[in-house]
C-alpha positions as CSV (number, residue, x, y, z in Angstrom):
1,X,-88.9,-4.7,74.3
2,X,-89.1,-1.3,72.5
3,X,-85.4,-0.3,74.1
4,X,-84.3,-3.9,73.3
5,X,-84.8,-3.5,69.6
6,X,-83.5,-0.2,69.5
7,X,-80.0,-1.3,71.4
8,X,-79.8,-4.0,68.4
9,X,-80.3,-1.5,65.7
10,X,-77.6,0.7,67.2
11,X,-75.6,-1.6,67.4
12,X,-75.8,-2.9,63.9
13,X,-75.7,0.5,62.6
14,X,-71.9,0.7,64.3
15,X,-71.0,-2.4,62.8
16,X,-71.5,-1.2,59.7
17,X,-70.4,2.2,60.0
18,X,-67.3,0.5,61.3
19,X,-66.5,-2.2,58.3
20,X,-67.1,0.8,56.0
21,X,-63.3,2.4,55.9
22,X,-61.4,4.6,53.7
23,X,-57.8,4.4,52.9
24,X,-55.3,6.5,50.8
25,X,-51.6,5.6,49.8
26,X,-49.0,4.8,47.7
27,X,-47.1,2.4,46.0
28,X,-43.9,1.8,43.8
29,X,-42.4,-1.6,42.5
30,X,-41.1,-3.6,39.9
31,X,-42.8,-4.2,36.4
32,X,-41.7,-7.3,34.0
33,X,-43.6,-6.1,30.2
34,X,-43.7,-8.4,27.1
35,X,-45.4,-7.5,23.6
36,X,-46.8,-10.3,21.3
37,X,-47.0,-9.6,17.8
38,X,-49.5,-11.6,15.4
39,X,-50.5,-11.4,11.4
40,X,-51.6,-13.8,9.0
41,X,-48.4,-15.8,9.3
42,X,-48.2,-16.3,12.6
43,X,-47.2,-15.2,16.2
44,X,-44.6,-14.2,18.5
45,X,-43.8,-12.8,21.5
46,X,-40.7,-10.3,22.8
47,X,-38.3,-11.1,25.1
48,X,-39.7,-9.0,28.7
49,X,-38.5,-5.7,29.5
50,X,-37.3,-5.1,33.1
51,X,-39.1,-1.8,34.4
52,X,-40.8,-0.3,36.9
53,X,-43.8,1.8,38.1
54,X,-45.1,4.8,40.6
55,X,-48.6,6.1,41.8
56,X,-50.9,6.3,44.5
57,X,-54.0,4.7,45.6
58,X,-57.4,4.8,47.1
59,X,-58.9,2.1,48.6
60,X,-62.8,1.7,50.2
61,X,-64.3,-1.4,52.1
62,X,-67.9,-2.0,52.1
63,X,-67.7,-4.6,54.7
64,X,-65.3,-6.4,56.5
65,X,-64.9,-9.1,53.0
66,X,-65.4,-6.7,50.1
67,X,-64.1,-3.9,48.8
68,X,-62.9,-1.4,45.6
69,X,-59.4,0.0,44.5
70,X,-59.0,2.9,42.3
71,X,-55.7,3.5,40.7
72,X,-53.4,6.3,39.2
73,X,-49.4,4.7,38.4
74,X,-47.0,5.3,36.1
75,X,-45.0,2.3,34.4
76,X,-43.0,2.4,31.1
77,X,-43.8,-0.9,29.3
78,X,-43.2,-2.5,26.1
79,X,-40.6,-5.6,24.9
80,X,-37.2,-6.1,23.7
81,X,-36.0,-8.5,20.7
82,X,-32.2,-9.6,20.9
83,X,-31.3,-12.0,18.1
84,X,-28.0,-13.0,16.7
85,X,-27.4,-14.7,13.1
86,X,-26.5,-14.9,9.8
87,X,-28.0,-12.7,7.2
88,X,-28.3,-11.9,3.8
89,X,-29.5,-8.4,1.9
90,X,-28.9,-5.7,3.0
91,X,-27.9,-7.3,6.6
92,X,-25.2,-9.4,5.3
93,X,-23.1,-11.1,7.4
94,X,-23.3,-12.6,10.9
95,X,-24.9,-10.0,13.0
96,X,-26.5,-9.4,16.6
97,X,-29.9,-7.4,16.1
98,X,-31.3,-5.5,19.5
99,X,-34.7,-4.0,19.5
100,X,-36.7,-2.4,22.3
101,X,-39.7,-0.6,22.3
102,X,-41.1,1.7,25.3
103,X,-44.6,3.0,26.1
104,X,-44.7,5.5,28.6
105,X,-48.0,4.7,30.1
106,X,-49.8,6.2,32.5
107,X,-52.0,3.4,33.8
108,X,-55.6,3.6,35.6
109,X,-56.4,0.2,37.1
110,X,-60.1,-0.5,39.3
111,X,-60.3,-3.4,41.1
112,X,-63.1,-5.6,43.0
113,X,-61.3,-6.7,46.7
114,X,-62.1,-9.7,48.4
115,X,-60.5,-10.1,52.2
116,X,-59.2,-13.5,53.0
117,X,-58.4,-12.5,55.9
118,X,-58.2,-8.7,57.5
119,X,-55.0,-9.0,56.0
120,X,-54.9,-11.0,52.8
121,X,-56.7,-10.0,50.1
122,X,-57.8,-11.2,46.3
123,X,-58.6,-8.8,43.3
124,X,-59.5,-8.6,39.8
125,X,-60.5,-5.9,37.2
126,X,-59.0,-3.8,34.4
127,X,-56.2,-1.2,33.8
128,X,-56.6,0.9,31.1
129,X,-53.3,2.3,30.0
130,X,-53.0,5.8,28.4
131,X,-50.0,5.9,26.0
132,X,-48.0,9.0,26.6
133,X,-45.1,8.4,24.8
134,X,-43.4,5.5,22.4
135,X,-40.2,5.1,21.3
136,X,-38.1,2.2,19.6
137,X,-34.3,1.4,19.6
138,X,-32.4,-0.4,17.0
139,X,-28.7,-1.9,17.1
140,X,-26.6,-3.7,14.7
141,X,-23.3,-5.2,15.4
142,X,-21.3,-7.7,14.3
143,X,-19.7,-8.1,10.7
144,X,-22.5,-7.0,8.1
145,X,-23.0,-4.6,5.7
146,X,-25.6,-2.0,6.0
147,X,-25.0,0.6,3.7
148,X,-27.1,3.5,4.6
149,X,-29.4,1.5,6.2
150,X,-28.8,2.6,9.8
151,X,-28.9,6.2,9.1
152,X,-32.3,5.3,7.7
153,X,-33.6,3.4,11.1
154,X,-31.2,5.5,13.3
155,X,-29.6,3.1,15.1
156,X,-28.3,3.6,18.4
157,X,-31.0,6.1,18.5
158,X,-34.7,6.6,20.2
159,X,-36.6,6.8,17.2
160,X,-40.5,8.1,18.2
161,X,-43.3,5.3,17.0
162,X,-46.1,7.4,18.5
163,X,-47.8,8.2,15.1
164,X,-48.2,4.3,15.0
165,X,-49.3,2.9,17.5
166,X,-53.0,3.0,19.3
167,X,-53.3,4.8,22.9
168,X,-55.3,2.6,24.9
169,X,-54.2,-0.6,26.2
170,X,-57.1,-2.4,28.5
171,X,-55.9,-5.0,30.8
172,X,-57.7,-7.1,32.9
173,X,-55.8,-8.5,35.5
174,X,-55.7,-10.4,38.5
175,X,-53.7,-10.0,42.1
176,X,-53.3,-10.4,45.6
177,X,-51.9,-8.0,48.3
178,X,-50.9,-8.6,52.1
179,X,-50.8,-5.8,54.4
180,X,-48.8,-5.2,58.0
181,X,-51.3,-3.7,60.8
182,X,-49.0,-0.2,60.7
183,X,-49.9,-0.2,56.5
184,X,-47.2,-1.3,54.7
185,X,-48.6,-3.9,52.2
186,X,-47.3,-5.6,49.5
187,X,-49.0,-7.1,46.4
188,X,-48.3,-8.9,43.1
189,X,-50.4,-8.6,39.8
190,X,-50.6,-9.6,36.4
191,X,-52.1,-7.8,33.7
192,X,-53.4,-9.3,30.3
193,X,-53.1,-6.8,27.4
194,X,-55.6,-7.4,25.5
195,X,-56.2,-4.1,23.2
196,X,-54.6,-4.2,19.9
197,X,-51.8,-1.5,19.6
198,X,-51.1,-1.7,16.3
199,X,-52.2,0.9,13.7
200,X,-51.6,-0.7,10.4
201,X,-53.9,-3.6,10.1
202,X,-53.7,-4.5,6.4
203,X,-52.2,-7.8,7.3
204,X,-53.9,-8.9,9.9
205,X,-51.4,-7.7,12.7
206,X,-52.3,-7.1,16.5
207,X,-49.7,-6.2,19.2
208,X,-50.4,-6.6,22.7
209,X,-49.0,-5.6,25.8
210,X,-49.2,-7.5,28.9
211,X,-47.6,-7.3,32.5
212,X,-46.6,-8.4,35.8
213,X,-46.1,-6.0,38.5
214,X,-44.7,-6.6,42.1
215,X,-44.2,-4.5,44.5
216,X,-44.1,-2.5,48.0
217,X,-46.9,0.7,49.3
218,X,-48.2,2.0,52.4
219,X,-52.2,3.0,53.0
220,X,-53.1,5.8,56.0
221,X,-56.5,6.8,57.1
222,X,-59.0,4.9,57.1
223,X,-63.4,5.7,58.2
């Protein structure tokens, strides 16, 4: 009876040693980014900005149906206005205005795994986005009149918008990944920003940041 029970707890013991598994890799794809803007007046969003991102991975399973993901990518983010009209001021005329604004982010996202299958997978957590860099682009064409307007904004130019804008941009998000038995996977995710960007507050404004990401990596290793 004695070697019966141990046998069992051996074997148990395996099991679990087994479901528990380690995997490192990496991963690039395609990021879609849109800002929303709201004040006292009102709301509105950007059109998206067409992007990508870059980074590696760790992944650990605690049993055969959970798991964690810890994160390190890089994605530059942000929105894009392109609007075509007529205005008055200093703007007169009919004119096209283009606008985009970039954060280069360096993004940390943690993640709670739930296996569907040894091969499908369901998550949700956070990213929290460090803001390296952020720049804004102006252009004006058509037939207006702009004085010395566009020296002032620099059109045509990346102007740097650092100074005004907050650096951390937390984004919970869920996603879903399928991986191949050699490693390749591939996932899809989307990412509500939901930290408030802008600096200048005196009007009520918030800027967010959310995004969808889609894309390709490979995992090695694993116990």
């Amino acid at each position: 009876m004695k070697k019966i029970l141990l046998l069992a707890a051996v074997a148990v013991i395996g099991m679990s040693v087994k479901a528990q598994e380690t995997r490192f890799g990496a991963k690039a794809g395609y990021s879609l980014s849109t800002l929303k803007q709201k004040d006292n007046s009102g709301s509105e969003s950007s059109d998206p900005l067409h992007t990508f991102y870059v980074g590696g991975l760790v992944e650990h399973k605690f049993s055969d149906k959970f798991g964690i993901q810890g994160e390190v990518l890089y994605s530059p983010l942000g929105g894009k206005v392109d609007e075509s009209g007529a205005f008055e001021g200093d703007f007169s005329g009919d004119v096209r205005v283009k606008a985009k604004t970039t954060f280069g982010t360096l993004l940390i996202p943690v993640s709670a795994k739930y296996f569907i299958t040894e091969n499908l997978s369901v998550s949700g957590g956070a990213s929290f986005g460090i803001i390296l860099s952020a720049k804004a682009k102006y252009e004006i064409t058509g037939n207006a009149s702009m004085g010395d307007l566009g020296t002032a904004f620099g059109l045509g130019d990346n102007v740097d918008i650092k100074d005004q804008v907050n650096k951390l941009n937390i984004a919970p998000f869920i996603g879903a990944e399928y991986m191949l038995e050699n490693g390749l996977f591939f996932d899809a995710r989307y990412n509500l920003g939901v930290s408030n960007l802008a600096k200048d507050t005196s009007d009520g404004e918030k800027l967010t940041n959310s995004f969808f990401q889609v894309g390709v990596g490979f995992k090695f290793g694993g116990n």
